[in-house]
VOBA-1610 file (N, C-alpha, C; in pm, whole numbers, padded with zeros to 5 digits, always signed):
BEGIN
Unk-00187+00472-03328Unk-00206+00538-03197Unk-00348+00591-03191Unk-00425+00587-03066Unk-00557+00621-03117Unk-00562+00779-03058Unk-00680+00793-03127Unk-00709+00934-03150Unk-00758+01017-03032Unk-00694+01113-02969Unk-00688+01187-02849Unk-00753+01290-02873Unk-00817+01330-02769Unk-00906+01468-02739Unk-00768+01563-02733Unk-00759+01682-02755Unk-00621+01784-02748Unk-00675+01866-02620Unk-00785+01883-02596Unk-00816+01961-02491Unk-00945+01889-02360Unk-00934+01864-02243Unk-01018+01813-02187Unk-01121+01894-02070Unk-01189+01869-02010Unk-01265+01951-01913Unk-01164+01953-01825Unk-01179+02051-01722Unk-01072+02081-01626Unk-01044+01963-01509Unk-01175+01887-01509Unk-01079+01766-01410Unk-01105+01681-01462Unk-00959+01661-01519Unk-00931+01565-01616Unk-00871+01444-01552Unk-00906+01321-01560Unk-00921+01215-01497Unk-00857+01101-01536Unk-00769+01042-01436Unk-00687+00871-01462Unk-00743+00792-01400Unk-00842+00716-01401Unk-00910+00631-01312Unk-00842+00493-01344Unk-00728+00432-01256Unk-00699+00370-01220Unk-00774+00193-01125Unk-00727+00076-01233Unk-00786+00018-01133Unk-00725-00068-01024Unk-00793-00120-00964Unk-00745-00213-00817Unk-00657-00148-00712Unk-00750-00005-00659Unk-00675+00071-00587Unk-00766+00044-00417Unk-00893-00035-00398Unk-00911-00051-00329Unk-00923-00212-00219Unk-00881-00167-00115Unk-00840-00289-00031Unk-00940-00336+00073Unk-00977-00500+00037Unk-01076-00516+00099Unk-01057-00615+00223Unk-01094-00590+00371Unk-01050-00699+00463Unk-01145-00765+00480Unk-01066-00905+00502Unk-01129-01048+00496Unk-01134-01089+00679Unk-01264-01156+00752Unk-01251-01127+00889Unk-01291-01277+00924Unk-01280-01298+01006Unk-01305-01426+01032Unk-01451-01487+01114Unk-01526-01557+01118Unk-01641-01525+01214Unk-01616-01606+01358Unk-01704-01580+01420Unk-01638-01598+01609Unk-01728-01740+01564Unk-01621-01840+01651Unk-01676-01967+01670Unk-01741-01987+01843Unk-01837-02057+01789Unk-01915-02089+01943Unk-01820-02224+02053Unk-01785-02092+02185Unk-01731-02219+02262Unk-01830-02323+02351Unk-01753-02457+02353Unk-01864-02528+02486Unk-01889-02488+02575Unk-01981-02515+02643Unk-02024-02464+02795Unk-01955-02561+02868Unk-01914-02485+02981Unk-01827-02581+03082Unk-01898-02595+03165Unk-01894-02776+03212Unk-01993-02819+03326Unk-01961-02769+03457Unk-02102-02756+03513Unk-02117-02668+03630Unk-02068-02729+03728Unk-01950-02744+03825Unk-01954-02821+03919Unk-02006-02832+04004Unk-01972-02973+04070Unk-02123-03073+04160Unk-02099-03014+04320Unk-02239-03021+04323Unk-02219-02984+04497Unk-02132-03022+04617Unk-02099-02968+04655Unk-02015-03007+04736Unk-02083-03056+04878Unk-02033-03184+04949Unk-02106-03220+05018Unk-02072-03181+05213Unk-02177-03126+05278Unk-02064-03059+05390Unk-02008-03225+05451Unk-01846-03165+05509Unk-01842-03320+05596Unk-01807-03251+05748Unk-01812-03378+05806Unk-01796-03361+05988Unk-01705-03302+05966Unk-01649-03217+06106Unk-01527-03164+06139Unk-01484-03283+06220Unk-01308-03278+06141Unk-01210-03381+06173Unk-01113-03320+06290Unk-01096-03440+06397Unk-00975-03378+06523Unk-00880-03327+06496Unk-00836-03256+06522Unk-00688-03198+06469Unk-00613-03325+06491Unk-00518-03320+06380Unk-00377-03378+06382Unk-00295-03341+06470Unk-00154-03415+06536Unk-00056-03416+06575Unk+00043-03332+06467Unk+00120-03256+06488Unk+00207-03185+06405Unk+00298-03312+06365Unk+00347-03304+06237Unk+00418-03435+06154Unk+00588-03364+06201Unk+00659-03451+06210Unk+00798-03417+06202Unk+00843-03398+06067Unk+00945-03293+06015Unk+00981-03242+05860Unk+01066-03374+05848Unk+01038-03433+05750Unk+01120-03527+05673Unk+01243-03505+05631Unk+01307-03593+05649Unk+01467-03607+05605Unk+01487-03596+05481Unk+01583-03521+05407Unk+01599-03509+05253Unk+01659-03675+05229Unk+01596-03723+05130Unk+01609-03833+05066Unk+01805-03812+05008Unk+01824-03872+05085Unk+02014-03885+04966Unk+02010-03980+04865Unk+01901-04038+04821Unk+01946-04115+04697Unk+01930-04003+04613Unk+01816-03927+04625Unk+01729-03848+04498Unk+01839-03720+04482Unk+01892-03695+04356Unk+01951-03629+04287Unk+01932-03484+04279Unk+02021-03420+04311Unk+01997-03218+04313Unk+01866-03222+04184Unk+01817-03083+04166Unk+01754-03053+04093Unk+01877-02970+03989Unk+01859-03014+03899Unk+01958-02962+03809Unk+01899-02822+03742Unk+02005-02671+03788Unk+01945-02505+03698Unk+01834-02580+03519Unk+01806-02498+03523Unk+01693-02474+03394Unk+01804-02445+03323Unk+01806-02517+03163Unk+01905-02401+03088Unk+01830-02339+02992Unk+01881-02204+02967Unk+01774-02058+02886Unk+01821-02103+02795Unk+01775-02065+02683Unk+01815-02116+02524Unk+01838-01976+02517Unk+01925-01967+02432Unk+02040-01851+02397Unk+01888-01718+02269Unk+01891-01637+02303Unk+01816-01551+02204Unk+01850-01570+02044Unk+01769-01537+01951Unk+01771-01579+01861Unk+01804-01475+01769Unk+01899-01435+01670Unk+01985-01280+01638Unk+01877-01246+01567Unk+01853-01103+01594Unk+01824-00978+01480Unk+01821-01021+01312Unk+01703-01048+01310Unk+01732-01038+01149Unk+01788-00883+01129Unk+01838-00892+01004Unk+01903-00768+00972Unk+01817-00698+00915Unk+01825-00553+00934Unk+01723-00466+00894Unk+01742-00432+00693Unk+01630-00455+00630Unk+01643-00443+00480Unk+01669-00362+00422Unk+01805-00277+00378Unk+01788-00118+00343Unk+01726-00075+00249Unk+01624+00016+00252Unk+01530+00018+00150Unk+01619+00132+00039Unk+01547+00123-00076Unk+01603+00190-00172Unk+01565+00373-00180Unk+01647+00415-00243Unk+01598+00623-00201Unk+01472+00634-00295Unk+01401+00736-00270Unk+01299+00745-00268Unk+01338+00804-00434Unk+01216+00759-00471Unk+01237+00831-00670Unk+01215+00964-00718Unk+01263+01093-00761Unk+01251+01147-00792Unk+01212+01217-00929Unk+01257+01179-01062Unk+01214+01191-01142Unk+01233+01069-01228Unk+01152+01082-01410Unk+01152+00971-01430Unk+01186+00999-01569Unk+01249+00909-01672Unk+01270+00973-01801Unk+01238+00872-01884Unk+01183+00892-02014Unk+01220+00797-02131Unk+01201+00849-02228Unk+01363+00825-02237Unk+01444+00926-02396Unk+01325+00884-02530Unk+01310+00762-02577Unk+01222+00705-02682Unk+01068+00803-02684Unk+01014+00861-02594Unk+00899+00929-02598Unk+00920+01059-02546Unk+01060+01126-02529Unk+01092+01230-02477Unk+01052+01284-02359Unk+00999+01204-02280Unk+00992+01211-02154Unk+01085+01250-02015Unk+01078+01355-01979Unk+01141+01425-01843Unk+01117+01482-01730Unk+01048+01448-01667Unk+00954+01496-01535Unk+01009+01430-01408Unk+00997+01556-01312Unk+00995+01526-01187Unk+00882+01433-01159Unk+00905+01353-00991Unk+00793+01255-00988Unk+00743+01309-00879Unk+00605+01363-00867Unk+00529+01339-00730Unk+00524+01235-00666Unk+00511+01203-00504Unk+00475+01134-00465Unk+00317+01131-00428Unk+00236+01032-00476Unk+00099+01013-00410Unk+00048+00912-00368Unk-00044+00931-00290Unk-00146+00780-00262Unk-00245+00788-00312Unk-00351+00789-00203Unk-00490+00739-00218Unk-00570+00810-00190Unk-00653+00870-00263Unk-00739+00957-00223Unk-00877+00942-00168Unk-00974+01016-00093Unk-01077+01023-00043Unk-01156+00875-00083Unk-01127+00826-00213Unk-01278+00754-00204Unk-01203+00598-00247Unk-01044+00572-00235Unk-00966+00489-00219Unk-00873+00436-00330Unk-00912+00551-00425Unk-00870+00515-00529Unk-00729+00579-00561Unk-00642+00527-00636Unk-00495+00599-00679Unk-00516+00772-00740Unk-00479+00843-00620Unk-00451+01007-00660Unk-00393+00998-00761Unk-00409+01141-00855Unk-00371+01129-00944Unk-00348+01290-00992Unk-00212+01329-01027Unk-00151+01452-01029Unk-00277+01536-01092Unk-00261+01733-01053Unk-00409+01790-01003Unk-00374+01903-01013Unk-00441+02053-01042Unk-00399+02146-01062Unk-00285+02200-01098Unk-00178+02281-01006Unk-00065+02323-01150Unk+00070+02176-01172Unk+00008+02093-01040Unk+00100+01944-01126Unk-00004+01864-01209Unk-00080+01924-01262Unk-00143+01808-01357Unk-00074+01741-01480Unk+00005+01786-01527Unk+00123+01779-01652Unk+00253+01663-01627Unk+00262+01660-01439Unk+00438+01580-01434Unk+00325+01432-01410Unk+00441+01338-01389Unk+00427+01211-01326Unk+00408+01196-01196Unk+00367+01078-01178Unk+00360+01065-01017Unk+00415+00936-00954Unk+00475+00906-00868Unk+00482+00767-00836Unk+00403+00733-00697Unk+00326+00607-00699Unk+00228+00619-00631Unk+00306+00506-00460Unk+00319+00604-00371Unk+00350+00563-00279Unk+00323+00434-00197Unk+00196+00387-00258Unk+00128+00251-00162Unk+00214+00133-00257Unk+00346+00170-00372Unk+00391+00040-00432Unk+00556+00031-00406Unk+00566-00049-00412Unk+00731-00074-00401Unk+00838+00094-00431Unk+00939+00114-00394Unk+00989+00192-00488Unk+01131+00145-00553Unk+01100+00231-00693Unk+01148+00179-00806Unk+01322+00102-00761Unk+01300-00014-00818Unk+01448-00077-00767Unk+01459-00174-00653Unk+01334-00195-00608Unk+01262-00312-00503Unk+01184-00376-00573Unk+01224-00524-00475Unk+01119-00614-00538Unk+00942-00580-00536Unk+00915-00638-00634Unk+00776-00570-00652Unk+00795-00463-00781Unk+00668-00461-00803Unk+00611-00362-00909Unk+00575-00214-00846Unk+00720-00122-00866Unk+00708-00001-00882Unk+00579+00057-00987Unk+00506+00174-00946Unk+00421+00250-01015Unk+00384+00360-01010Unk+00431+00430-01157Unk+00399+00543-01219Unk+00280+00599-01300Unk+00228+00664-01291Unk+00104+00715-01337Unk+00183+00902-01415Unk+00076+00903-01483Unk-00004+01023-01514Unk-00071+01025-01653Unk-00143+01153-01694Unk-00213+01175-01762Unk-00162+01152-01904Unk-00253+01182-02024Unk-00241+01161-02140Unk-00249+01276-02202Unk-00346+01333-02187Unk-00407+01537-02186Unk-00414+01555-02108Unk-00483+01694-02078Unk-00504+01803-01921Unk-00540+01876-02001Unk-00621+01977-02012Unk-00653+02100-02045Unk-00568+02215-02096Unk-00458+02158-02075Unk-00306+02246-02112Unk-00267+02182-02275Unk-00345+02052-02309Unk-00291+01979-02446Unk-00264+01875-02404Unk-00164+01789-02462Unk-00076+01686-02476Unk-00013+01685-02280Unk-00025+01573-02229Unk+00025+01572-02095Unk+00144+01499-02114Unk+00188+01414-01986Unk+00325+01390-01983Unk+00366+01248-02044Unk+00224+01149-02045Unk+00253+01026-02094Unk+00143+01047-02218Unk+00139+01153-02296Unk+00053+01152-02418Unk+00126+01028-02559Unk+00223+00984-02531Unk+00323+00912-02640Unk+00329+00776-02602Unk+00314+00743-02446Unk+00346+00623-02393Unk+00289+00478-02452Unk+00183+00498-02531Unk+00120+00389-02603Unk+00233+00359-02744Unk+00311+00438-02804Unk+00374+00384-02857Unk+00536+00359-02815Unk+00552+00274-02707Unk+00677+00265-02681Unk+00692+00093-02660Unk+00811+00090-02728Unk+00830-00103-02785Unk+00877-00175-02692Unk+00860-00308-02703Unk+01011-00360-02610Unk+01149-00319-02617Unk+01200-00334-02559Unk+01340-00281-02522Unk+01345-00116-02508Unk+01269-00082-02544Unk+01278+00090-02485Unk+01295+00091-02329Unk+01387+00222-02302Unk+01397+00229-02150Unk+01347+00342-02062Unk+01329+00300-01933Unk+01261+00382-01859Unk+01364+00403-01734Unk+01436+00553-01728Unk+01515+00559-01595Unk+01434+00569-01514Unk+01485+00618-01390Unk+01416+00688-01233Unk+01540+00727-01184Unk+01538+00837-01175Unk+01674+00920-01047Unk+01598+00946-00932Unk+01698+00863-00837Unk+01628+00843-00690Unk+01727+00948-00624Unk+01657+00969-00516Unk+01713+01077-00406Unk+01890+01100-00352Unk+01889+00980-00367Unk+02045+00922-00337Unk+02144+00957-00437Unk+02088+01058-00561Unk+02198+01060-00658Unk+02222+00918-00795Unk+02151+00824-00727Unk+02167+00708-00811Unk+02003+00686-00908Unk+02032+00626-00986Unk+01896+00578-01107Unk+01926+00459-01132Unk+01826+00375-01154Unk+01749+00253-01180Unk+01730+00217-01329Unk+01748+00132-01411Unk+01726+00130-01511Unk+01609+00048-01525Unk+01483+00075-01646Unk+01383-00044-01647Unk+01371-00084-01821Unk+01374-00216-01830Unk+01362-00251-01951Unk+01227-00295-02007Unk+01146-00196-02123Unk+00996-00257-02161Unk+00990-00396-02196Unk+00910-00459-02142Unk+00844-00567-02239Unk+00763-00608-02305Unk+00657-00513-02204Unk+00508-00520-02317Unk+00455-00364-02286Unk+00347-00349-02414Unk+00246-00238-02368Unk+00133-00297-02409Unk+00026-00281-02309Unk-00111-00311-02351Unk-00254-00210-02264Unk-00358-00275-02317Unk-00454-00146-02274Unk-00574-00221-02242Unk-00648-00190-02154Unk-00720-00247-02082Unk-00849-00196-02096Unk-01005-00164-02109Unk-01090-00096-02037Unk-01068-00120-01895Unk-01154+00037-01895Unk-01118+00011-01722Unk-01243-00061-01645Unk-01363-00095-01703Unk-01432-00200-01623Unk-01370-00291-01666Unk-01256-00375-01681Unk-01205-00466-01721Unk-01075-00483-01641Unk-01027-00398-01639Unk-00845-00378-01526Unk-00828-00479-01492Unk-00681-00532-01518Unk-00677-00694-01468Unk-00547-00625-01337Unk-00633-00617-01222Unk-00593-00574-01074Unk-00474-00649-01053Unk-00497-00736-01024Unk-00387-00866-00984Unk-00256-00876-01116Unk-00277-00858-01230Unk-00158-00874-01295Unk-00121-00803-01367Unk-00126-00660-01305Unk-00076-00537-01287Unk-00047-00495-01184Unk-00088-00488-01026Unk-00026-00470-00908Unk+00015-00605-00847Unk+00002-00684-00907Unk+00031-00842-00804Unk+00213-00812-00777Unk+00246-00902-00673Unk+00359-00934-00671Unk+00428-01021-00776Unk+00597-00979-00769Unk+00664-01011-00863Unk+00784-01059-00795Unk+00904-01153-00834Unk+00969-01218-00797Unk+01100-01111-00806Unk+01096-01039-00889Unk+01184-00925-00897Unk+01105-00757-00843Unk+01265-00673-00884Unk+01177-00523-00916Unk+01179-00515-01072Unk+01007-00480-01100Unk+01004-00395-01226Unk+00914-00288-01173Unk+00830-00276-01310Unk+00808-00125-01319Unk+00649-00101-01374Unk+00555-00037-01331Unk+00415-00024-01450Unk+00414+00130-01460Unk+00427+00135-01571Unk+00365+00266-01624Unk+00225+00279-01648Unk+00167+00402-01624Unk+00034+00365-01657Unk-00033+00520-01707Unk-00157+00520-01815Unk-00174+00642-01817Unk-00335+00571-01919Unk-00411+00735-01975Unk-00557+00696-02010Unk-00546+00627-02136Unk-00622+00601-02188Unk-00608+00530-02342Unk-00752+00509-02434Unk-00745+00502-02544Unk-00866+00476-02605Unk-00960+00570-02669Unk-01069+00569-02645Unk-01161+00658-02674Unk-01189+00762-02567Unk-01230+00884-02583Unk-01292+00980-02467Unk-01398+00929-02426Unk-01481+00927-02382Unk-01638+00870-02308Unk-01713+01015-02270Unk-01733+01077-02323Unk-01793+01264-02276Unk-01890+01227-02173Unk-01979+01066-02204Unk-02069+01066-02082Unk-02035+01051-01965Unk-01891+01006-01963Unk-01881+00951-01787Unk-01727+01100-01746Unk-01685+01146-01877Unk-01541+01206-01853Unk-01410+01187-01931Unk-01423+01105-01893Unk-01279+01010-01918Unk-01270+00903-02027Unk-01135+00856-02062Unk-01102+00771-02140Unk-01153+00666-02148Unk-01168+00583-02241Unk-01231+00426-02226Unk-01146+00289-02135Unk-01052+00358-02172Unk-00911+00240-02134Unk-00836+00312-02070Unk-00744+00223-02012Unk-00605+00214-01937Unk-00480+00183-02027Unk-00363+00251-02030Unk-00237+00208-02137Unk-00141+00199-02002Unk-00144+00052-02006Unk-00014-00006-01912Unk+00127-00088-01981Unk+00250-00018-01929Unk+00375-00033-01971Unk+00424-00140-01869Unk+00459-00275-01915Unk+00534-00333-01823Unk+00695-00389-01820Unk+00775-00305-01717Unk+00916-00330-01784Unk+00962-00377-01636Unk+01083-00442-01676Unk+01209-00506-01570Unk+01301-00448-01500Unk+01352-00469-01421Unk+01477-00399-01405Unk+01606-00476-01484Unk+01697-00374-01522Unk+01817-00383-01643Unk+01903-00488-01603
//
């Protein structure tokens, strides 16, 4: 397990990567110019006509047969989403914390629990929640200034170790580990850690590595990736 600072400066930092979203736009295509139409040429004034007598309805030619409406097309059914997560546990690292909910903060990056919640977990609102398809995600710290934080252990947890979530509804989710690994964070592999997934699982995530005193923060990222049970 590598070797942790026990005490950190007061804003103590999870810098998270691939938290910002970039739009892709299309550029305006040039239309043809439409030809100018041709002069029009004046002509004589023509005698008036004789008024025409209204024509007889043709009896060979066939009614006009109603339009038929094509019948509306049903309601897809609305998807019931799963209750919102409340806390999160894993017995193997003694883990028990309520979960914040957060997003994104000021400069687009994944918030990250902050004054007297600097210690619990968080689950970060812009991802699936836990028990939907997609990759649910949990964050928090490793230290805080208080010592040892809430995922200070999470680097040593194996496959098959488990990770609950008790959601709002009274009900919990089970997640099964499969891997742990650690990333620098100029390195974060964005896409296969938040990418989509064919199921619901789960990323844990918290600091890792060395301290860096020049920039703050940890060298690395320690990401947990588990299944649902």
């Amino acid at each position: 397990m590598p070797t942790r600072r026990a005490t950190v400066v007061a804003a103590a930092v999870l810098a998270l990567g691939g938290a910002t979203a970039v739009a892709v736009g299309l550029a305006d295509q040039d239309v043809a110019p439409v030809a100018a139409p041709a002069a029009a040429r004046p002509s004589a004034p023509s005698a008036p006509s004789a008024p025409s007598a209204p024509s007889a309805p043709d009896a060979g030619a066939p009614a006009p047969s109603p339009t038929a409406t094509a019948a509306p097309e049903p309601a897809e059914p609305a998807v019931e989403r799963a209750a919102l997560p409340e806390r999160v546990r894993i017995p193997a690292i003694d883990v028990d914390s309520q979960l914040l909910h957060l997003g994104l903060d000021a400069e687009g990056a994944i918030a990250v629990p902050s004054g007297e919640d600097i210690d619990l977990a968080a689950w970060f609102d812009g991802s699936p929640r836990p028990g939907e398809d997609g990759p649910a995600v949990i964050e928090g710290h490793v230290d805080s200034p208080n010592g040892e934080s809430v995922f200070y252990d999470l680097s040593t947890l194996e496959p098959g170790d488990e990770v609950h979530v008790d959601r709002a509804d009274g009900s919990s989710v089970t997640f099964v580990v499969e891997k742990v690994e650690a990333y620098p964070k100029d390195e974060f592999p964005t896409s296969r850690v938040y990418g989509n997934t064919d199921g619901a699982e789960l990323r844990v995530i918290t600091c890792g590595g060395d301290w860096d005193p020049s920039v703050g923060h940890y060298e690395d990222n320690t990401v947990v990736f588990a299944r649902l049970a």
